[in-house]
ROPATI-898136 format. One record per atom (N, C-alpha, C): residue in three letters; x, y, z. Coordinates in steps of 0.05 Angstrom, whole numbers, plus 5000, padded with zeros to 4 digits. Layout:
ALAXYZ ...
//
This chain:
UNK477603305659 UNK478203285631 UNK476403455614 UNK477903555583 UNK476303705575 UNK473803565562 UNK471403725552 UNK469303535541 UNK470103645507 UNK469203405498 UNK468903525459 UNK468903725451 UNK466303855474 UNK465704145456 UNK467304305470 UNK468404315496 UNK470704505500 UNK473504435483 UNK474604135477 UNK476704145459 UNK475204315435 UNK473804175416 UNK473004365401 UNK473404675392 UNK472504865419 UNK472904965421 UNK475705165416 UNK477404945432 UNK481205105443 UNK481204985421 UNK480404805402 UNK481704805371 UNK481305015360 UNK478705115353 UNK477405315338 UNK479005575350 UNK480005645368 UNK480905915375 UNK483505895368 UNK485005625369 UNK488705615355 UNK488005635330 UNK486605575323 UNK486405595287 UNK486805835281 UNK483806005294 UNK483606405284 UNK487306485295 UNK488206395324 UNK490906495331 UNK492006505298 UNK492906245294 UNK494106155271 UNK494406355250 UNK491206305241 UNK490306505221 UNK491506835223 UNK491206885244 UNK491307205253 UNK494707325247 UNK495907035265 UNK498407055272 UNK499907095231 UNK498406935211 UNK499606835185 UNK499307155172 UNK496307215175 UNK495107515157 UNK497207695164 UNK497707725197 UNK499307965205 UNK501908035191 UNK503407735191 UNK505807785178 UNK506407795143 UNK503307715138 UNK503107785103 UNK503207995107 UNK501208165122 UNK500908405111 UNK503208655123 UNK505108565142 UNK506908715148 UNK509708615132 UNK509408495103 UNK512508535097 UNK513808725093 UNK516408635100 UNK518009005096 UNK518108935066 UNK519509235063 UNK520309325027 UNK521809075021 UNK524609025036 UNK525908805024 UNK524408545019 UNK521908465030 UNK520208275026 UNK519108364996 UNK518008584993 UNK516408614969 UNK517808714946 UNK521108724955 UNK522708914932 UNK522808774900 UNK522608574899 UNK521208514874 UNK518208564856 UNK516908604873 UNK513708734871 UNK513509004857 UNK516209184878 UNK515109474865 UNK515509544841 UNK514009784830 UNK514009834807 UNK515010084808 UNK516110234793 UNK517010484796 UNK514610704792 UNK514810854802 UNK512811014793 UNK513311224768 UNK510811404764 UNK510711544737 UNK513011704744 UNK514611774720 UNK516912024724 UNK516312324722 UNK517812354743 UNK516612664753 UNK517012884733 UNK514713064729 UNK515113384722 UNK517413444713 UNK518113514696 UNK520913734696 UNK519613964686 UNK520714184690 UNK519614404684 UNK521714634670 UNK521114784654 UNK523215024644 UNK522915204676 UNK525715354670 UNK525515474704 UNK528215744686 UNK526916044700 UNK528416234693 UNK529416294722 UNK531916394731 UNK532816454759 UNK534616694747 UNK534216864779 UNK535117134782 UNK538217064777 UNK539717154758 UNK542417124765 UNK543317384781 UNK542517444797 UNK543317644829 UNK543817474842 UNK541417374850 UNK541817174878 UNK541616734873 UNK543516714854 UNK543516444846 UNK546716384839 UNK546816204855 UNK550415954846 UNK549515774838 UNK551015754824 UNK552115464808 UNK554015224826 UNK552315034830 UNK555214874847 UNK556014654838 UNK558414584820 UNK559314454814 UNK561414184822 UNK558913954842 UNK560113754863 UNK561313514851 UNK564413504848 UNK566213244854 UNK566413184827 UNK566313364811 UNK567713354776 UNK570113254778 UNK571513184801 UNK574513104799 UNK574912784796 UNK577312784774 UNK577712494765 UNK577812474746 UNK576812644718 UNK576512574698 UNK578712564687 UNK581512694694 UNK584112644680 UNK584912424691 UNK585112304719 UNK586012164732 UNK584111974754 UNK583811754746 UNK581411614765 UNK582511524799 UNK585011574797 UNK584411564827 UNK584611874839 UNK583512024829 UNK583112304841 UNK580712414836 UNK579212214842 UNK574912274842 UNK573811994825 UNK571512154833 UNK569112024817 UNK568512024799 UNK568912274780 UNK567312284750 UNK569912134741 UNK569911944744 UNK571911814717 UNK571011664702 UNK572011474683 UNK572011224662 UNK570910924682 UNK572310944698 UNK571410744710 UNK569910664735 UNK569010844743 UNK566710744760 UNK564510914764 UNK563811184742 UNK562811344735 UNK562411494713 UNK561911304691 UNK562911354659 UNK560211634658 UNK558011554673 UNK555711654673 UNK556111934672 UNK558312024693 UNK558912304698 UNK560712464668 UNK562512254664 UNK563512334645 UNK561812464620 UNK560312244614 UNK557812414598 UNK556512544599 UNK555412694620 UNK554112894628 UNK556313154625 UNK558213194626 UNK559613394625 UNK560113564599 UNK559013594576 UNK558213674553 UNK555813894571 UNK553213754576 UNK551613974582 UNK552614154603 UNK554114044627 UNK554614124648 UNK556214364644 UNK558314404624 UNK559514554611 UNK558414804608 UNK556314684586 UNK553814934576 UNK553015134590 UNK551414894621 UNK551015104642 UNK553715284647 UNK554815214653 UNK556315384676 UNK557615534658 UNK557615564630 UNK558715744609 UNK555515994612 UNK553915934608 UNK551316074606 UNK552216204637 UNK552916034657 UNK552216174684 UNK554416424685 UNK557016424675 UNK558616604675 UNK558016774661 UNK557616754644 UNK556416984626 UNK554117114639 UNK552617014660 UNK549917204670 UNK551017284683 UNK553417264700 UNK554817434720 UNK553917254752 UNK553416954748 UNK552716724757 UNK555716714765 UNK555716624800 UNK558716594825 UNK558216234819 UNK560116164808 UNK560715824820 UNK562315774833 UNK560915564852 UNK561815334862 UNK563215114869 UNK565615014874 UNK565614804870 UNK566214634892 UNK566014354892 UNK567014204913 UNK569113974905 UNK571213924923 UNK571913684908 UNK572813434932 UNK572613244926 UNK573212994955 UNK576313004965 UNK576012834986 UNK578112845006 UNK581212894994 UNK581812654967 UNK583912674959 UNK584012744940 UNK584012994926 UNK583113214908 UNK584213474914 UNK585413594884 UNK585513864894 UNK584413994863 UNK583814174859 UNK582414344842 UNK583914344817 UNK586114244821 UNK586914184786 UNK586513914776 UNK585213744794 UNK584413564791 UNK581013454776 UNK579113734770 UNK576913774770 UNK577013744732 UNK575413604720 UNK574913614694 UNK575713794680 UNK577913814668 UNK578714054650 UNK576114194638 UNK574614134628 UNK573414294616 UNK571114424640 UNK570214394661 UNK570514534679 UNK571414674698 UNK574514684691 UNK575314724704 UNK575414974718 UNK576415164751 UNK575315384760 UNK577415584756 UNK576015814751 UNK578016124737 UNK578716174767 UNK580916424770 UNK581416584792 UNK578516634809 UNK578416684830 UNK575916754840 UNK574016594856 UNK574616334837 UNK571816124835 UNK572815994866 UNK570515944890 UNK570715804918 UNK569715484902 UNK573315434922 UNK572514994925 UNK572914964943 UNK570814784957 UNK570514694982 UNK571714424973 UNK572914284995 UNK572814024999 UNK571513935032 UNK570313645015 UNK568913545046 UNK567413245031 UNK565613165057 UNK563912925048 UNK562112905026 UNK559712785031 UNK557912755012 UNK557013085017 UNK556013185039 UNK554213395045 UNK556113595048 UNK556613845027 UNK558714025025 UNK558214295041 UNK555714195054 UNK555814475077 UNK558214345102 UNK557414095111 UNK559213985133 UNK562014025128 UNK563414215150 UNK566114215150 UNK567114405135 UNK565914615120 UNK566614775098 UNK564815075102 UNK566415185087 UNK565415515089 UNK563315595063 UNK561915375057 UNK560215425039 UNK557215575038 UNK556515515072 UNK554615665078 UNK555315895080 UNK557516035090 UNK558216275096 UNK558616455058 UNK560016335056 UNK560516375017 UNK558216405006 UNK556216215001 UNK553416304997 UNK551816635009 UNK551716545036 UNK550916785045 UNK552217075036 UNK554917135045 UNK556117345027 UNK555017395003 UNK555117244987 UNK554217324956 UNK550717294966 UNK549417324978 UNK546817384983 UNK544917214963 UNK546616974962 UNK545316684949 UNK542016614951 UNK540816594951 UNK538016604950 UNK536716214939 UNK538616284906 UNK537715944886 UNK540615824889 UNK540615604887 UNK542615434883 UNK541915224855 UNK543915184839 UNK541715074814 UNK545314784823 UNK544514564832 UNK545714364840 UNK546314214816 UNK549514154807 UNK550313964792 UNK552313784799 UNK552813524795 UNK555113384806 UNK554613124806 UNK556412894828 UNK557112644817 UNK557412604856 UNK557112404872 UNK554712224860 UNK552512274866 UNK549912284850 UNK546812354857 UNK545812234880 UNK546812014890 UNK546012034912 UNK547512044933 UNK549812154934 UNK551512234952 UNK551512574951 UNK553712744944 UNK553712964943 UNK551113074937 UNK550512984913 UNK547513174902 UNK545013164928 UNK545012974921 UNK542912824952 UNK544113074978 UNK545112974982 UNK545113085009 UNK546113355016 UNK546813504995 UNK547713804987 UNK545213964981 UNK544113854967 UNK541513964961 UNK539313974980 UNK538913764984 UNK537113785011 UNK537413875029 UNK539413925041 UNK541314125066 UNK540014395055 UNK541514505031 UNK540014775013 UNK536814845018 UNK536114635012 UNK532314635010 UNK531714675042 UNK532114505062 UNK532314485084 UNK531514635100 UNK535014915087 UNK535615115109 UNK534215435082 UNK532215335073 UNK529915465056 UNK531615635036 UNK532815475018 UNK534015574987 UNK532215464970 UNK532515664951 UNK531015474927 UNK532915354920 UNK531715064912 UNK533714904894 UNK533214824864 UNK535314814842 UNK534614754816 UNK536214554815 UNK534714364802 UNK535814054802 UNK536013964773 UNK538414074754 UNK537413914728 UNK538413644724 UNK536913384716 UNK536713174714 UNK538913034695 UNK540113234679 UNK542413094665 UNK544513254670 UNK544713444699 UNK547313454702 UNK547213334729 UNK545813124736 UNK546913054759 UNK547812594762 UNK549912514773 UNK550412344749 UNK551111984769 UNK551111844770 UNK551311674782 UNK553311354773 UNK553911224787 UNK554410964774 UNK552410754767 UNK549810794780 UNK547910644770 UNK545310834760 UNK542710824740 UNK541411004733 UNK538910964765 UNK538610714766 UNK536810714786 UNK537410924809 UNK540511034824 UNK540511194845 UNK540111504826 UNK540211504807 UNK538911764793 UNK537211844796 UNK534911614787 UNK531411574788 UNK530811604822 UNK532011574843 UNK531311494860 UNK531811844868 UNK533211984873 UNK534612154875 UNK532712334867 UNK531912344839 UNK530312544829 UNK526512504834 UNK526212214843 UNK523912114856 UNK523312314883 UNK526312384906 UNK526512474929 UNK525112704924 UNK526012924904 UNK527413234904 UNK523713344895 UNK523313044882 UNK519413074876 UNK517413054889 UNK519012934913 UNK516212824936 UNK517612784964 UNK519612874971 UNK521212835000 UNK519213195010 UNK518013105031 UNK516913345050 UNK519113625051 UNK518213745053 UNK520714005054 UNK522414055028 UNK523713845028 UNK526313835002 UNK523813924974 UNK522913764970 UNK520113754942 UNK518813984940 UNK518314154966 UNK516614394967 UNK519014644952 UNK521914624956 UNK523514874948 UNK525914804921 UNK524114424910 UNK525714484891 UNK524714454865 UNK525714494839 UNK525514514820 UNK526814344797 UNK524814054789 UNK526713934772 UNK526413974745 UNK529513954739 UNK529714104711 UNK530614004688 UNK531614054670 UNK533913954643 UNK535314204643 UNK538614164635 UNK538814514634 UNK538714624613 UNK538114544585 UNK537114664564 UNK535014804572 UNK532814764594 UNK532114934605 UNK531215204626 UNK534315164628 UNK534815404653 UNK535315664630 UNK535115874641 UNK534516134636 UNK536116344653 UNK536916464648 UNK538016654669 UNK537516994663 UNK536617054675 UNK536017314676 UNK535417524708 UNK537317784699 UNK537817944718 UNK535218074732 UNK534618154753 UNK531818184767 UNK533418564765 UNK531018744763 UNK531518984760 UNK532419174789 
//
């Protein structure tokens, strides 16, 4: 039988177990444990940004819907967000034609290019890809880029964390510069915005080649 001071003991060591076993799993909660805790962090940099219009597209992702909501995303109803953004989005890609700026466009599975926001909508000339979230997959957009000896990509579209997300970073990736302006890119909730433009600020690789912007302050000018 045991004596006192050896129970004693095998008590005193289940206790620290106890203890050890309670700290470990405090201190390893996942995010979903602490997702009420976090706080957002400070909002990132934007910066004025001038790009060579030689080697820079415009890509204009999943504007389709706004006449018709079951033919995309930017619509009234489950993307009012996008809808509003298309005033500036305009701007750009009026500024970008005029620098002699090649756009882009992409539009989803059940979409076709007259389906794309009238007031964006694409002249003779203009390449639309269709495909997933990530508009290199499945599409001749890498090749289209390259021809025109693409260099910047200045990324606009719907949803920020679908297309934009994952179009852009592919870009950054496969070492483009990227220009990310912050109100032309558009979501159903603001948080996948924030989250999105949190990435493009601090995601390894992606953060190092891109540039977040407003496009009131993009610039375009020809390199000699």
């Amino acid at each position: 039988m045991l004596s006192n001071k050896m129970k004693g003991a095998a008590v005193a060591v289940a206790g620290s177990l106890l203890i050890a076993v309670l700290g470990f799993s405090s201190a390893h909660a996942t995010i979903v444990d602490d997702w009420n805790t976090v706080k957002a962090p400070a909002a990132p940099e934007l910066k004025a940004v001038t790009v060579d219009s030689s080697d820079t597209a415009l890509l204009l992702l999943d504007f389709n819907g706004a006449q018709n909501p079951a033919k995309g995303p930017c619509n009234s109803k489950t993307k009012p967000r996008c809808l509003a953004s298309l005033p500036q989005v305009e701007k750009l890609m009026k500024a970008a034609r005029s620098a002699g700026v090649p756009i882009v466009y992409s539009i989803t599975a059940n979409a076709t290019p007259a389906d794309i926001a009238t007031v964006l909508a694409p002249k003779d000339g203009d390449a639309v890809v269709k495909s997933g979230a990530n508009k290199f997959i499945n599409t001749d957009l890498e090749k289209i880029l390259a021809g025109k000896g693409i260099k910047t990509v200045i990324v606009t579209g719907t949803a920020s964390e679908g297309a934009v997300l994952n179009t852009a970073a592919y870009a950054a990736l496969k070492g483009m510069n990227v220009i990310l302006p912050v109100d032309g890119m558009s979501s159903t909730d603001p948080y996948a915005e924030q989250y999105v433009a949190w990435h493009f600020a601090n995601a390894p690789g992606a953060s190092a080649k891109t540039t977040l912007t407003k496009i009131d302050d993009i610039k375009f000018e020809k390199s000699n």
